[in-house]
Each structure stands twice: as structure tokens, then as C-alpha cells.
C-alpha positions in Angstrom: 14.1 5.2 -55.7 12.9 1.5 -55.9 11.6 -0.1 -52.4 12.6 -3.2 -52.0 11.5 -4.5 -48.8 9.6 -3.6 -45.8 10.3 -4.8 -42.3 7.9 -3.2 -39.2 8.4 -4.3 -35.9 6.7 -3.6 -32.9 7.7 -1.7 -30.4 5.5 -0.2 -28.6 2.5 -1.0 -25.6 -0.3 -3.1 -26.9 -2.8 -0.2 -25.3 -6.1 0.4 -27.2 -4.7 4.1 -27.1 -1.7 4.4 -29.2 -2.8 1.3 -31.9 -3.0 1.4 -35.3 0.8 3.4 -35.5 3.8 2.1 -36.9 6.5 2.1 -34.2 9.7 1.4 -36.4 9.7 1.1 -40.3 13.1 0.2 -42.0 13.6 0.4 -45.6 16.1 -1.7 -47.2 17.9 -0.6 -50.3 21.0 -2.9 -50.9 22.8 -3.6 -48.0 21.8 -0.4 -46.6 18.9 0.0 -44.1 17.1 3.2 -43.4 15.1 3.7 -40.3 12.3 6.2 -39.6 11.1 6.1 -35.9 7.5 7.7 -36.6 5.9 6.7 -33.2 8.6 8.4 -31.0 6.0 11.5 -30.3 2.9 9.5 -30.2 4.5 7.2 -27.1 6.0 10.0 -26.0 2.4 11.9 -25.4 0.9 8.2 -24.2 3.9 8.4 -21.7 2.3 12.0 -20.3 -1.0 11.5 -20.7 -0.9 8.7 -17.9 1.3 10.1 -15.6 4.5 8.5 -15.9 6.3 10.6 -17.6 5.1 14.8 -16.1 3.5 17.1 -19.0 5.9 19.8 -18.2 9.2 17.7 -19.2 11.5 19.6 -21.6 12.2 18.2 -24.8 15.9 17.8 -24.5 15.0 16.2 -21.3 12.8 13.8 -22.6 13.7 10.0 -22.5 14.9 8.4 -25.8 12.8 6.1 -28.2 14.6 2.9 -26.5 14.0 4.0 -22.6 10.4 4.9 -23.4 9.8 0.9 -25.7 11.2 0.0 -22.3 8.8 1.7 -20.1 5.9 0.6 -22.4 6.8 -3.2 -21.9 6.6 -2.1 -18.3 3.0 -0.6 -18.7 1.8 -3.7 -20.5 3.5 -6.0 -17.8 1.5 -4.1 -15.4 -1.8 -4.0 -17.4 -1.4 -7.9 -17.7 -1.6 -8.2 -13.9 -4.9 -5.9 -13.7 -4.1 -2.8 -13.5 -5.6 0.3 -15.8 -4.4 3.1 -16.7 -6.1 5.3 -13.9 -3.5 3.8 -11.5 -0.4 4.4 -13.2 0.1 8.0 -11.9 -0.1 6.7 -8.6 2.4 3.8 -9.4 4.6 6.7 -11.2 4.3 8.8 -8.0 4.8 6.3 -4.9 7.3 4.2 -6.9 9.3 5.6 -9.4 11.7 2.8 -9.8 9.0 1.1 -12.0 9.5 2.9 -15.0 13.1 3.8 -15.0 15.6 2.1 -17.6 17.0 -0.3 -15.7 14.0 -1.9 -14.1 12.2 -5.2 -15.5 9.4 -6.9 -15.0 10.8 -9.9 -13.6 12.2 -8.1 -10.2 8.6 -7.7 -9.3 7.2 -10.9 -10.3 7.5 -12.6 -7.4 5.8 -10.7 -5.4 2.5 -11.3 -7.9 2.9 -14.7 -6.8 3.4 -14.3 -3.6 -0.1 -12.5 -3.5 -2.2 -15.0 -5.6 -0.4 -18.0 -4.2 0.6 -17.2 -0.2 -2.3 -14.7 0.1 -4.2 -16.4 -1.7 -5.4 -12.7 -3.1 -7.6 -12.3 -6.2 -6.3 -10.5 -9.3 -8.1 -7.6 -8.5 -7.5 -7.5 -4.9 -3.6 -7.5 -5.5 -3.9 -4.8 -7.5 -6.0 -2.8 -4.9 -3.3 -3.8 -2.1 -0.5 -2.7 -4.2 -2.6 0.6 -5.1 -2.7 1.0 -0.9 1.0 0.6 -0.8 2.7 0.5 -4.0 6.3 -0.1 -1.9 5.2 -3.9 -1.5 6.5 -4.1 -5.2 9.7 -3.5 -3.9 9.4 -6.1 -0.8 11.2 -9.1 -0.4 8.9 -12.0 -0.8 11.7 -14.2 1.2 13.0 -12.2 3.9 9.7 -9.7 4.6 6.4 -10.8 3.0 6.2 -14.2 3.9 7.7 -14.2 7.2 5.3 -11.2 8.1 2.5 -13.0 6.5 3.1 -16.3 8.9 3.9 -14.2 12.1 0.5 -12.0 11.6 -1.6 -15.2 10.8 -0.2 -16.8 14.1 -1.2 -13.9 16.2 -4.8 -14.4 14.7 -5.3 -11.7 12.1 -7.2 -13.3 9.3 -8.5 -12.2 5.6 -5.6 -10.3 5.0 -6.2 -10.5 1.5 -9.0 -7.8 1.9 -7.6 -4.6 -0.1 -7.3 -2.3 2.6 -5.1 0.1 3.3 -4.6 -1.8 6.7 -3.7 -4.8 5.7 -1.4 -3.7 2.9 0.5 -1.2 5.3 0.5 -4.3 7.8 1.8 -6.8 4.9 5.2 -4.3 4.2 5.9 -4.6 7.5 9.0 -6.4 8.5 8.7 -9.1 11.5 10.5 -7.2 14.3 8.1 -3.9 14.1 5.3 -6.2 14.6 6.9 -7.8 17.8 8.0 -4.6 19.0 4.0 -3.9 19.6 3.8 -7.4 20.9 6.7 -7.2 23.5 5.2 -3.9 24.8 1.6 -5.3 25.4 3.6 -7.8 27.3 5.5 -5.9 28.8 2.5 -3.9 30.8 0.8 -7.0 32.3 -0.6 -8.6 29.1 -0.1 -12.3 28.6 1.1 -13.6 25.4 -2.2 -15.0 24.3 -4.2 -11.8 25.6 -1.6 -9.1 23.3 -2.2 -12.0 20.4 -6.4 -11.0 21.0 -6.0 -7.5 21.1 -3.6 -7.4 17.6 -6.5 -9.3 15.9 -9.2 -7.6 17.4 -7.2 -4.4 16.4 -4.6 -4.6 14.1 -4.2 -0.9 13.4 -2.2 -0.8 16.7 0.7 -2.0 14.8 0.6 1.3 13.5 0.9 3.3 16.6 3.7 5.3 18.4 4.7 3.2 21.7 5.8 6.3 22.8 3.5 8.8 21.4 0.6 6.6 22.0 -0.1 3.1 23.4 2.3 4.1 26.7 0.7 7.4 27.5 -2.8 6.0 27.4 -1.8 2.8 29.3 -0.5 5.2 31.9 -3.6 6.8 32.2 -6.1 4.3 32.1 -3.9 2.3 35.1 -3.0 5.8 36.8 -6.0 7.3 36.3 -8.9 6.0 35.4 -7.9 3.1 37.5 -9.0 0.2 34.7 -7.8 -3.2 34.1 -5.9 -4.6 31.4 -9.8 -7.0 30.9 -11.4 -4.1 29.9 -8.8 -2.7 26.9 -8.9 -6.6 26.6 -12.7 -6.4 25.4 -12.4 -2.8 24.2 -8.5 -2.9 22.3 -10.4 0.1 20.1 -9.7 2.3 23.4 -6.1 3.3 21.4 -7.8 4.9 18.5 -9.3 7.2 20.5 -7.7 11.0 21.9 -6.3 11.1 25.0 -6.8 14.8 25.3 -9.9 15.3 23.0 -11.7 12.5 24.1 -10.8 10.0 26.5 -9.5 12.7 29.4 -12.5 14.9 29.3 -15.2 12.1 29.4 -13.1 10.3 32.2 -13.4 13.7 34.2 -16.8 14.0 33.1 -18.1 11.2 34.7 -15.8 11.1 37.3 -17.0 14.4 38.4 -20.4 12.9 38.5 -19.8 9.6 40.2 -20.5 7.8 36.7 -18.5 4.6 35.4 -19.1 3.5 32.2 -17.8 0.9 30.1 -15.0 2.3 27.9 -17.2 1.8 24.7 -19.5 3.6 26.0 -17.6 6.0 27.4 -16.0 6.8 24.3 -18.4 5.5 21.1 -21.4 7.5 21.7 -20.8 11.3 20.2 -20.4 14.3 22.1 -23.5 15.8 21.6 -25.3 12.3 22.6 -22.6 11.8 25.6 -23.0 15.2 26.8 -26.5 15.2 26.7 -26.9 11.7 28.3 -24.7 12.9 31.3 -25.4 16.5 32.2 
């Protein structure tokens, strides 16, 4: 048999890890053209090996040769926006629809600008807020980042490009949420521009239970411990605090012995030091 021609194109990621492999070789003979996929098992392994596709997947359940090209181009996409291939089992866990067939690159694009441009977020700090909350990738820049973006930057919050897991939770959250937390602080006596102070002093309360939370210890800190909305206004860390492990007992503490503290120190200095302090 003579060979006539070779034609090998590329199909497969660019990673250091599976080079030097052809991923489709077709022979022509004729008008005939033979095709030997030899790199199907090799991406197949690259596939497992970082997480996307799990170790224990059957073989007839595996995906085919042109679902996993697919899934590479994905993985490269990714890689070209920063991220390595220790964060891809996370990305595989927390957001599946990243490396299914009918997923492109270009659906999550803008939301890479929105975080270098709007954000104003480094390479490698968008990759760190995505790694915090991968479901930003499936945001919409129009309707949820941006508006969220303006609203939280009006109450005060600033560097929210920092890559915490604060600030990326608080960037996937949608407009009315945010308010809700807003409407309540106003709600128990707080002006506008004092519930704007104690957001951006303490922004995690956008994460707490109105119900569970924030109205129980408002309730006993008015009831109570017979404070004044000044005080959580200087002290807005007073919500991340117990109200039965920490900030009951040390109000019945003191009150037993005629002692009125200041709520940070009331409830900053440890037990054995607060204890120990007031015998």
C-alpha cells in the first residue's frame, strides 16, 4: 500500500501535558480517506486526571472524541483567562455546565470583561473571585452584575475587586437581596445614610438571616440590653457575634455586676480574658 498524503490536524488542548501526540491522522488513498483517532485515550485520561471528567466513568459511558475536542477548547479558553489546572476540579464541581457539549466559550465572555473592565479586577484576581463563586460565570453582566456592582458602590463598599469570598458572594447577588437588608435597617430606626455606614463597615450582613439573625439581636439589644442604634452604628460587627453563646451571657454577666461596656469590648476580648477581667 502506497501513502500518498498526510493531513494531521489538531484537535486537542494546547496543555504542556498531553503535547507531542497526534490527535487525528487521515491517510488518503484515491478518493478515499482513512482516519485513525490515536489521541482519543490520551485526552480521555487528561480529561480525568483534572477533574472534569470522574476517574470512575465507565467506558461505554465515556464522552466521544468530538465532546471531549470540545471540552479541551473549553480548558484552553479557561487557561487563557489564568486559570491552572489545579482549579478545574473545582470549576467541574460548582459548575458543571462548563464543560458540557453544548456550552462555548463565548456565553461566559462577557463576564471576563465585565471583571477587568467594570471591576476593574486583575487577571489573577478574577480568577480568584470566580474560584470563590464559580456561579458568577453564569451571571448576567446586564441585568445582575453591573446593577449590583453600581448599587453596592453607592452604599460605600469599596475594593470589591479584592478576591474574597465576600466580595464575590456579594457580586452574584441580585439588587433586591441587597435592599431587602437595607429596607430592614431602615425599618428599625436607622436612617438611610446610617444603614449605607453599617453595609460598608460590614458588608457580610448582606449575608444574614433577617429573620434568623439581624431581628432577633435587634430585639435584644433594644429590649434588653437597652442600647442605641449609635452604638451597632460604631460597632455593626455586633451581628457576627452569638446571641446565645456570646452576646446573652456577657450582657448577663455584666449586668449581674453593675458593668457596662462598650459592645466591642463586651464581645472582642476572649472568654478566658473576659471572664478573668470581670469575676
Amino acid at each position: 500500500m502506497i501513502l500518498q498524503s498526510y493531513h494531521i490536524p489538531r484537535i486537542c488542548s494546547s496543555s504542556s501535558s498531553i503535547t507531542n501526540h497526534a490527535c487525528d491522522i487521515s491517510v488518503k488513498k484515491g478518493d478515499s480517506f482513512l482516519k485513525f483517532r490515536t489521541s482519543h485515550q490520551q485526552n480521555l485520561r487528561y480529561l480525568k486526571s483534572i477533574g472534569i471528567i470522574k476517574p470512575e466513568t465507565t467506558t461505554h459511558r465515556n464522552p466521544s472524541p468530538e465532546t471531549i475536542a470540545h471540552i479541551l477548547s473549553t480548558v484552553d479558553f479557561l487557561k487563557s483567562r489564568g486559570f491552572s489546572e489545579p482549579d478545574f476540579p473545582r470549576l467541574a464541581f460548582l459548575c458543571p455546565m462548563l464543560f458540557s457539549s453544548n456550552f462555548h466559550p463565548t456565553q461566559i465572555q462577557p463576564v471576563f470583561d465585565f471583571l477587568y473592565s467594570d471591576l476593574r479586577a486583575s487577571v489573577q484576581e478574577s480568577c480568584f473571585l470566580i474560584l470563590r463563586c464559580p456561579a458568577i460565570l453564569e451571571s448576567n453582566v446586564e441585568f445582575c452584575l453591573q446593577p449590583t456592582l453600581v448599587y453596592l458602590t453607592t452604599l460605600g463598599l469599596d475594593k470589591l475587586n479584592s478576591p474574597t469570598t465576600l466580595n464575590a458572594h456579594l457580586l452574584n447577588t441580585r439588587v433586591d437581596k441587597l435592599e431587602d437588608k437595607v429596607t430592614f435597617l431602615q425599618s428599625v430606626g436607622f436612617s438611610h445614610k446610617e444603614s449605607a455606614r453599617v453595609c460598608a463597615r460590614f458588608p457580610a450582613i448582606f449575608g444574614y438571616s433577617i429573620h434568623n439573625n439581624l431581628r432577633p439581636k435587634f430585639e435584644f439589644l433594644f429590649k434588653e440590653m437597652n442600647r442605641t442604634i449609635q452604638e451597632v452604628t460604631d460597632f455593626p460587627q455586633y451581628f457576627a457575634f452569638s446571641l446565645s453563646r456570646r452576646i446573652a451571657p456577657r450582657h448577663y454577666h455584666l449586668k449581674d455586676r453593675n458593668v457596662k461596656l462598650k459592645l466591642n469590648r463586651m464581645l472582642l476580648w476572649s472568654d478566658n480574658r473576659f471572664y478573668t477581667k470581670w469575676k
